[in-house]
C-alpha positions as CSV (number, residue, x, y, z in Angstrom):
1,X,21.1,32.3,6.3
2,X,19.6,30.3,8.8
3,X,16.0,28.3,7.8
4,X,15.8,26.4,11.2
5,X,16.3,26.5,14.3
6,X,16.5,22.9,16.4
7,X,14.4,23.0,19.5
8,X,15.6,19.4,20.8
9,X,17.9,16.6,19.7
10,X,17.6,12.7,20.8
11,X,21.0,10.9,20.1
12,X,20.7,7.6,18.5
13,X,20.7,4.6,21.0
14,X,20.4,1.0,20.0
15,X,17.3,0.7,21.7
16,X,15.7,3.5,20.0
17,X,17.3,2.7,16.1
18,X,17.1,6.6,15.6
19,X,18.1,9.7,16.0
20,X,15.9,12.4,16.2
21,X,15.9,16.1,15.8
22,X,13.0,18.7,16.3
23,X,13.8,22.1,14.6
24,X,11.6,25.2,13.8
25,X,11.5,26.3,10.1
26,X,11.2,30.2,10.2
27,X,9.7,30.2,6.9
28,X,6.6,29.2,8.6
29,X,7.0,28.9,12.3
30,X,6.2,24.9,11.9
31,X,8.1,22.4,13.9
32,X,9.6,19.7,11.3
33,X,10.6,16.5,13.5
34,X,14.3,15.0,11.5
35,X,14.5,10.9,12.1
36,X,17.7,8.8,10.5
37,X,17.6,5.2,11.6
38,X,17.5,1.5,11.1
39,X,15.9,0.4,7.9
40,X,14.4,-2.6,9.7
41,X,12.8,0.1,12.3
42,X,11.9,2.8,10.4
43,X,10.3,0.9,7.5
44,X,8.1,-0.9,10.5
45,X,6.0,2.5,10.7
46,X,2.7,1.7,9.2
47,X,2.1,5.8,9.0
48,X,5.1,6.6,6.3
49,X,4.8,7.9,3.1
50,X,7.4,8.1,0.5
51,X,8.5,11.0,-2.3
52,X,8.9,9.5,-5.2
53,X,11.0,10.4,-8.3
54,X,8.5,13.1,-9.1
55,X,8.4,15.0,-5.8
56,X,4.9,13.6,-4.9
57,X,3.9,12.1,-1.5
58,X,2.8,8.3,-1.9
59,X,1.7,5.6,0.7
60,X,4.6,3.1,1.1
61,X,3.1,-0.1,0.2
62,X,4.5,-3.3,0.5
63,X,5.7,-3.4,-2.8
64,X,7.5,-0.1,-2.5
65,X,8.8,-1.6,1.5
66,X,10.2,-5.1,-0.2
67,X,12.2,-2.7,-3.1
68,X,13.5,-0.7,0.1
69,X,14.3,-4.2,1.9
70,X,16.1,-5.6,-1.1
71,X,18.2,-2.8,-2.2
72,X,19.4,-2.6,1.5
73,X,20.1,-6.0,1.6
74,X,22.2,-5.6,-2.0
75,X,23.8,-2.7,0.1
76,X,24.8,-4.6,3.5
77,X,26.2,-7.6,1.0
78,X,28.7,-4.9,-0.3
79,X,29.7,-4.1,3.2
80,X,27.4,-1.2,3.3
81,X,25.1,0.4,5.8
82,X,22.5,2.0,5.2
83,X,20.4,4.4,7.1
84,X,16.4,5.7,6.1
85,X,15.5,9.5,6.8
86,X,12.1,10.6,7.5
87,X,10.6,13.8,8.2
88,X,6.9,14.8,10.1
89,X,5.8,19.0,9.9
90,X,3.7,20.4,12.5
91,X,1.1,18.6,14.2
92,X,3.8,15.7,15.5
93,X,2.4,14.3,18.8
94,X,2.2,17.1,20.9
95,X,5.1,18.9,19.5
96,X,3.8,21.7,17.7
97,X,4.3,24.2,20.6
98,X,7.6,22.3,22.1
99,X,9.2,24.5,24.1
100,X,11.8,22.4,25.8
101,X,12.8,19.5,28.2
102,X,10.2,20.3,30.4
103,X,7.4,20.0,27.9
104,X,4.8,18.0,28.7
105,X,5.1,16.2,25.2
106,X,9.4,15.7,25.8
107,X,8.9,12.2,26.4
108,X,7.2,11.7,22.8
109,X,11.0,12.5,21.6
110,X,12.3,10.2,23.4
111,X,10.2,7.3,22.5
């Protein structure tokens, strides 16, 4: 059964550090905006929030950002990469009502 539909998706570019993809959950008829990207980039965001072990939203503080930092830099030492995900529902910069490329808000998805 099918939870989502995506709306709009913005390939990852190595300008942008991120992919992006805007979907529309039919449990709700919300738009949900999908971002995977750089650590360095994503963790730059001064608006994101983490869940923690116990499900709950909390601000990501610069004690929780340096833990993030290190365990990606014990990662890339290994010869891993490592990618952050982050999520945004309803009320994303103009994107509640997307409707397409020719929205007026299209360009928020690409920057």
């Amino acid at each position: 059964m099918k939870r989502q539909k995506v709306l709009a998706t913005m390939a990852f570019s190595r300008d942008r550090k991120k992919m992006s993809v805007l979907c529309n959950d039919y449990a709700d008829d919300k738009n949900i905006l999908y971002i995977k990207g750089a650590p360095d980039y994503m963790l730059g965001d001064k608006k994101c929030q983490y869940l923690d072990s116990d499900g709950k939203v909390k601000p990501l503080d610069a004690h929780v950002k340096k833990a993030l930092k290190d365990k990606q830099k014990e990662l890339a030492r290994k010869g891993l990469r490592t990618l952050l995900m982050a999520y945004k529902k309803d009320n994303i910069c103009g994107l509640s009502d997307y409707s397409g490329s020719k929205h007026p808000a299209h360009k928020v998805l690409e920057d």
